[in-house]
N, C-alpha and C positions, 0 to 999 in steps of 0.2 A: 438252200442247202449250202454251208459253208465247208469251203475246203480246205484245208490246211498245210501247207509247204512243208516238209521235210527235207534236212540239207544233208542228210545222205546220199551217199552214192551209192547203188546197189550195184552189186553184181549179180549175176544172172547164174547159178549152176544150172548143165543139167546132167543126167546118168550119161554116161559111157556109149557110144551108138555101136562098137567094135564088138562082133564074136571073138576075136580072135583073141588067142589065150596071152594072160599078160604076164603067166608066173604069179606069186605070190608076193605081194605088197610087202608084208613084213619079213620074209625072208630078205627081199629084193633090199629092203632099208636098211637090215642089219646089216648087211654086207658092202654098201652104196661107198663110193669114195669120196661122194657129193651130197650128204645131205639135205642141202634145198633142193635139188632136184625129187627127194624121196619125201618131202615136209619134214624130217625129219628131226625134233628138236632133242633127241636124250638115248644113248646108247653106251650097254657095258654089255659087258657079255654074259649076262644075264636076262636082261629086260629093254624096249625100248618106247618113245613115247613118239609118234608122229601125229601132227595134224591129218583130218579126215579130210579129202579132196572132194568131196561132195557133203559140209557141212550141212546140220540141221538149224543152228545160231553160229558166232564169232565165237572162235577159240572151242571148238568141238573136235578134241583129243580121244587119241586110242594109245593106251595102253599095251603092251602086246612079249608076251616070252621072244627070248630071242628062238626057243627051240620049238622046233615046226612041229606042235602037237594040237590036236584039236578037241580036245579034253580036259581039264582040270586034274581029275584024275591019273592021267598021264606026266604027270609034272612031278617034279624033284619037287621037295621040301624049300630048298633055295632059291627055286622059280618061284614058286607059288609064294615066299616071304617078300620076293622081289616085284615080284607083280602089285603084293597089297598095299608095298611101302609106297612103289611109284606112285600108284594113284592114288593115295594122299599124298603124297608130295604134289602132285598134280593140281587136284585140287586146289590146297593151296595154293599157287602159283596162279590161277586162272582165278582165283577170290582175291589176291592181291592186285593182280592186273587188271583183270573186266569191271570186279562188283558186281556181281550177279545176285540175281533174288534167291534163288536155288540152283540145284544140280538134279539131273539124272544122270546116274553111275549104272551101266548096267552090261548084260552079256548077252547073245544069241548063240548057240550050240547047233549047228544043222543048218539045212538049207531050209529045210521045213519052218525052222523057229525064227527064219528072219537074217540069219546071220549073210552078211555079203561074199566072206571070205571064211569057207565053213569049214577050211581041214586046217586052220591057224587060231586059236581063239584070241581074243583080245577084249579088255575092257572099253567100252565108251565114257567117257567125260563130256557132260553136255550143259555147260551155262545156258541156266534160265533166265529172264527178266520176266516181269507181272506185261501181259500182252504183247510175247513175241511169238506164238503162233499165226498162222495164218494157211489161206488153202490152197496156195501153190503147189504146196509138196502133194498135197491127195490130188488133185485133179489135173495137175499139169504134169508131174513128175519134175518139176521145176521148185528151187528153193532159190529163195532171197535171201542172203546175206548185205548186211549195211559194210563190212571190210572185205576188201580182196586177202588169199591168201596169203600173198606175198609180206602186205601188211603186218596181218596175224605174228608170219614168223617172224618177222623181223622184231614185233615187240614181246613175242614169249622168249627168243633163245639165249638173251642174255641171262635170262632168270636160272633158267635150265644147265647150264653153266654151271653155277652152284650148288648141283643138290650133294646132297651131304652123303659121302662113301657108307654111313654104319648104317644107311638103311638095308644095303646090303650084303652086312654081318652077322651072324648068327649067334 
């Protein structure tokens, strides 16, 4: 059996070991004086866009209102135009940087549906490549990432910088 070297460096996530209550993530971001402390790469006072701190692959974004509802239907017309623009602009930004083979874009509503933080909704941005699953996440509760976070932000938030104000304009 031959093995094969890979010159990645993984990092190791795992879940959170803490009961104790953190607040809410995206609340906490909107409001942050520090962005990298929040992952934080994209804030108006509408919408914001931070790294996920227990990524599924590199560069696995959330999307997210700045206003603490956990509904779609709960949202302003302006949130919800600001919500669709960012994550395409998102997208994009993560196809110019990664190259990814695909995306899963998606949503969890409840505790029931999955969601981790289920009284704030927010979009997932998830770059794919052809054979980056694997079974840490199901049996370990443990995910492999090839980039630490730090990394991550350091190479999206120049990009993020520039998104363009008439995404959200009506």
């Amino acid at each position: 059996m031959e093995v094969l070297f890979t010159p990645w460096r993984f990092s190791y996530l795992t879940a959170p070991k803490s009961d104790a209550p953190q607040g809410c993530i995206f609340c906490n971001a909107a409001t942050s004086s520090s962005p990298r402390d929040t992952l934080t790469l994209f804030r108006n006072e509408l919408a914001l866009v931070m790294l996920n701190r227990y990524p599924y692959t590199n560069g696995h974004l959330m999307v997210a209102p700045v206003a603490h509802e956990a509904r779609l239907f709960d949202s302003t017309d302006a949130s919800l135009r600001a919500l669709i623009g960012l994550t395409a602009e998102t997208q994009r930004i993560l196809s110019d940087v990664y190259h990814p083979d695909g995306f899963n874009v998606g949503m969890n509503f409840g505790q029931v549906a999955g969601a981790g933080v289920a009284d704030h909704y927010h979009m997932h941005i998830v770059p794919r490549w052809s054979g980056d699953s694997n079974f840490m996440t199901v049996t370990a509760r443990t995910r492999l990432v090839p980039e630490e976070l730090d990394v991550t932000f350091d190479k999206l938030e120049p990009h993020f910088k520039n998104i363009r104000e008439e995404l959200f304009q009506s």
